[in-house]
C-alpha positions in Angstrom: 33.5 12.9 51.9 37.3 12.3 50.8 37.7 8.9 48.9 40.8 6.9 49.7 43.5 7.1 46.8 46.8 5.3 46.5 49.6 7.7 45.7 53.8 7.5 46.1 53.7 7.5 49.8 50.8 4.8 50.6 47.6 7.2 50.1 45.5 10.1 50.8 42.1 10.1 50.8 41.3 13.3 48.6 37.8 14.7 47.7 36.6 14.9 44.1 33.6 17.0 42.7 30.6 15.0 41.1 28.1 12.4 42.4 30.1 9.6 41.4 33.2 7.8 39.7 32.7 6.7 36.1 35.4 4.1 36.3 37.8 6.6 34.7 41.3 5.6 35.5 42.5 8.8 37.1 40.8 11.6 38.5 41.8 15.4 39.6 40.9 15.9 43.2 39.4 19.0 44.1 43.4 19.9 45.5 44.0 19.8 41.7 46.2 16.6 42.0 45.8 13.7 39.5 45.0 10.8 41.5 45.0 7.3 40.1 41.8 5.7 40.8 41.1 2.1 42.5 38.2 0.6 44.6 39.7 1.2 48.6 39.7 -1.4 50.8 38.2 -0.7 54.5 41.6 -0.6 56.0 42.0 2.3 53.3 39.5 4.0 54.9 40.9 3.7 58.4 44.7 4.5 57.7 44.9 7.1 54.7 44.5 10.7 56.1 42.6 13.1 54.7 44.3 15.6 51.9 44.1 19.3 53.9 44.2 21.4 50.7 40.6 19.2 49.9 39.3 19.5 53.4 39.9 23.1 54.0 38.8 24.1 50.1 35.6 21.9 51.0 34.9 23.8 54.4 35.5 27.4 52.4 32.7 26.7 50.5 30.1 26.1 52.9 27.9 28.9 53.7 
C-alpha cells in the first residue's frame, strides 16, 4: 500500500519496498523518487493521491 509523503506540491502517497520504515529520514519510492519521510496524518491518507509510476510498477509485478 502507498504511504502518504509530503513533497513540493502538498503530497503523494508513494510505495516503498520492505516491511517497514526504519525511521530513516528520506526514502526512494519504488518510482525512484527521494521522498522525505514523516508520520501521515489520517487526513494524509484521505487527500494525497496515489503516485502512478508506483501503482502501475506495483501492478506489473503481480503474477
Amino acid at each position: 500500500m502507498p504511504i502518504p509523503a509530503p513533497d513540493g506540491s502538498g503530497g503523494t502517497r508513494h510505495a516503498f519496498r520492505g516491511h517497514r520504515w526504519l525511521g530513516t529520514p528520506t526514502e526512494t519510492a519504488i518510482c525512484e523518487r527521494g521522498t522525505p519521510m514523516a508520520r501521515p496524518s489520517e487526513m494524509d491518507w484521505i487527500c494525497f493521491p496515489t503516485c502512478r509510476t508506483c501503482d502501475e510498477t506495483l501492478k506489473g509485478e503481480q503474477p
